[in-house]
N, C-alpha and C positions, 0 to 999 in steps of 0.2 A: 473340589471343595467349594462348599458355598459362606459368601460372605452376609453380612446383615443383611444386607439390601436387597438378598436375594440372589444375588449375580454369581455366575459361575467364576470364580479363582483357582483358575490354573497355574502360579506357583507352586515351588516345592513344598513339603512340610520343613525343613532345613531351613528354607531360607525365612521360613515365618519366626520361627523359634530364634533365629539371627535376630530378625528385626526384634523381637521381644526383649532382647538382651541389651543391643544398643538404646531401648527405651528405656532401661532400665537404670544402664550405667550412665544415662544423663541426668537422670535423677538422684542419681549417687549425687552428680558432678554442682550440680543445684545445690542440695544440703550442704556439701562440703564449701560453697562459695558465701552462704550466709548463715551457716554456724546452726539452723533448724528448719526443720522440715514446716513447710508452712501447711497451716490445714488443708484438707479436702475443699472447703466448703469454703472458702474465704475468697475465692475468682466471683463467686453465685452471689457472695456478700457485696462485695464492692459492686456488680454490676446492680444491685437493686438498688443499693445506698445512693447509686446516681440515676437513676431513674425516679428514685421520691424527692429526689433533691431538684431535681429537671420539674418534676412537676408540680414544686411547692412554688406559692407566690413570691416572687423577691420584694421585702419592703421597700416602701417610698420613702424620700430621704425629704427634711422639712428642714429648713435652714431662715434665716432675718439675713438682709442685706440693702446696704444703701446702694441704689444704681439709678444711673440718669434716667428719669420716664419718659415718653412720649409726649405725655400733656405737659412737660417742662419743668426744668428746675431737677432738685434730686429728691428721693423720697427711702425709707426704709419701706421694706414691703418683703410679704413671704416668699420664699422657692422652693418650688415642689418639685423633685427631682432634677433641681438648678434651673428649672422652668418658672419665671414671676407667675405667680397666682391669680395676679389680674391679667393675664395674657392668657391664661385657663377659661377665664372665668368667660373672659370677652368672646372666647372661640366657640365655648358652649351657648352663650344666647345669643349671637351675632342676629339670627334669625326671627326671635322671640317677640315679636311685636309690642303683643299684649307687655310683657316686660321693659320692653323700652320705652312707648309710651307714659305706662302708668306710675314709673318712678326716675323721671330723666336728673332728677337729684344724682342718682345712683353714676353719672358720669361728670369726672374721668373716671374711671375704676380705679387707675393708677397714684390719684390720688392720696385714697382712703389711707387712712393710719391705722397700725396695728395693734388693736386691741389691749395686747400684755407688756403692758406698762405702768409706771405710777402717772404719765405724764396726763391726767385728766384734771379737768377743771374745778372737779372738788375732790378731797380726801377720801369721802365716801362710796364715792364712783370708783375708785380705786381698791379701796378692802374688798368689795362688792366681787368684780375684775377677777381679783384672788380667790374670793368664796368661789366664783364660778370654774374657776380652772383646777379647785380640788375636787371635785364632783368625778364620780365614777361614769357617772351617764347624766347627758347634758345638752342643749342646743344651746349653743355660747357662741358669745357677739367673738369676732377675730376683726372683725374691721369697721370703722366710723368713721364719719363725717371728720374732719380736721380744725374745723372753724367749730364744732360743738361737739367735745368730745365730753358728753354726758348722757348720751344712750336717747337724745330726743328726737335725733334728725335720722340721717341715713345708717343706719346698722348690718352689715352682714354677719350672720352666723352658720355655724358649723353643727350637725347635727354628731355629735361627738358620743364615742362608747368606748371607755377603755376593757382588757380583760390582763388579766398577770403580766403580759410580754408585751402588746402592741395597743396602738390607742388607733383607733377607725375613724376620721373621717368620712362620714357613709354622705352627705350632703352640704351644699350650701343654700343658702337663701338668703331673702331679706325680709324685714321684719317691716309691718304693715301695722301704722300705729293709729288706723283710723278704728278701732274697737279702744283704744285709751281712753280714762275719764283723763277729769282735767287735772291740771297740777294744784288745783285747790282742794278738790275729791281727794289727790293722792297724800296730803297731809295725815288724813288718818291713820296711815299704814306707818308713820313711823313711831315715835316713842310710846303715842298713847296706842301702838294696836298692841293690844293684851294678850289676846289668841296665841301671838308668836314668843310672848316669855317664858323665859327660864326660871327655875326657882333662882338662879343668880340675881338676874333681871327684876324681883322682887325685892329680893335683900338691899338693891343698892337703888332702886327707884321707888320703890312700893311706898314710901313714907313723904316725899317728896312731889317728882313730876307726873307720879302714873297715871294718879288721879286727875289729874288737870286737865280741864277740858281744852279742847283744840280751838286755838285763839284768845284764848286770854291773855295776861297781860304775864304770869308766872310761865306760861307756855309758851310766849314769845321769847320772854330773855333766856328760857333753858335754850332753843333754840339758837339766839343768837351766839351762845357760847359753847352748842356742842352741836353746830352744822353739820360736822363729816358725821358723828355716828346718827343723828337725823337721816341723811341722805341716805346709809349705808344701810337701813334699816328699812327705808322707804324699797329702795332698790332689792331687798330681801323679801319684801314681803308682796310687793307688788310688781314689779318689774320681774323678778325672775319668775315666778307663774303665769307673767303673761308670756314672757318667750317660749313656756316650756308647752305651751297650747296651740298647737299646729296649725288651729284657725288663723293663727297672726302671724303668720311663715307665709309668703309665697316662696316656691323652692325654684332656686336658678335652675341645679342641676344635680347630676347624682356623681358624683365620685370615687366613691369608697378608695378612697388612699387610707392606708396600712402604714403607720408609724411605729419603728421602736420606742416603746415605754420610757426605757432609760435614756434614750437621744430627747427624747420629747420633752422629758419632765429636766434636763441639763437646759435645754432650749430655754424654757421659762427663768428656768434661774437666771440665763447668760442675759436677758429679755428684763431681766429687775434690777441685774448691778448699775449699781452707780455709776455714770457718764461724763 
């Protein structure tokens, strides 16, 4: 008798038809031990369900935590799969010349404060902060200077793209503000740039400060009495289009860490209660 493979089997027919049977009645003994016959197809299942699972990426975990730095003292700062982020960041341009030279502001890394906070120097720098952390796709500051935390000095940001489930960090860099006008230039981008109003924006300004030219004496006191949304408007209209122009990014490095959505958007919230 020949078997699959080809080979000659020389057992009985007897004792084949035996072995048939006690294969059979183990299968009795199977069903009878968990009440149903489990499918044909369900060994074939499981073995593929762990084979796409084996070769899906497992998300990166983003955590805030206060821990002693190197450069001294204690600092809140990110963890990127329980790894500080400026321990990342140092490992990737260790070697970067052109980057260590051109921005030596940018050390200690361990310094830098994290971005998703109210704790900035005006109100406005704040809403702003927020604006930017609802944005579906965005390069957003995650870390600043500590001595100026108003987006003038050292900035790191994050080339950010969220989709339904995960939000990507694909990059970091840092933002190179030798293309900036000046802070007197940037005056115009706040209450009187008109480009960026709403019919809201007209209902409640349009009889009042719209019109006013930039520097006088109507447009100073609106100013002195409504600085955050001043700022938060400046920061809208001219600050975020300039981060989002990649001429003003030099990019540290490439990352691409994969965040859960829902751990992500918890994080912010845990990142704004009160303290």
């Amino acid at each position: 008798m020949q078997t699959r493979c080809g080979q000659s089997n020389d057992l009985p027919a007897g004792f084949l038809i035996y072995r048939k049977k006690i294969k059979k009645e183990r299968t009795r003994l199977d069903v009878f031990k968990t009440g149903e016959r489990e499918p044909a197809n369900t060994k074939k299942k499981k073995v593929n369900e762990a084979i796409a699972k084996r070769g899906k990426k497992v998300m990166n975990t983003l955590s805030v935590k206060q821990i002693q730095i190197p450069s001294g003292g204690k600092n809140e700062v990110f963890l990127v799969d329980d790894k500080p982020l400026f321990e990342i960041v140092e490992e990737r341009i260790k070697d970067n010349k052109e980057i260590i030279e051109n921005y030596p502001n940018l050390f200690p890394i361990d310094d830098l404060a994290i971005c998703f906070t109210d704790d900035f120097d005006f109100e406005g720098d704040s809403r702003f902060m927020k604006y930017v952390l609802g944005m579906e796709k965005a390069i957003t500051p995650i870390l600043s200077c500590p001595e100026d935390m108003d987006f003038s000095c050292t900035v790191l940001v994050a080339d950010v793209i969220k989709t339904k489930d995960k939000v990507c960090w694909k990059r970091i860099g840092i933002v190179n503000h030798d293309n900036e006008i000046s802070s007197e230039d940037e005056k115009i981008y706040g209450i009187s740039y008109h480009e960026a109003y709403t019919d809201e924006d007209w209902k409640k300004y349009g009889d009042n400060i719209a019109l006013e030219e930039v520097g006088s004496d109507a447009w100073y006191d609106f100013i002195c009495a409504n600085y955050g949304e001043e700022i938060y408007r400046r920061r809208k209209n001219y600050t975020f289009p300039y981060y989002q122009d990649e001429k003003n990014i030099d990019w540290l490095a490439n990352l691409n860490f994969e965040f859960d959505r829902k751990q992500y958007e918890e994080l912010i919230k845990e990142c704004y209660k009160e303290k």
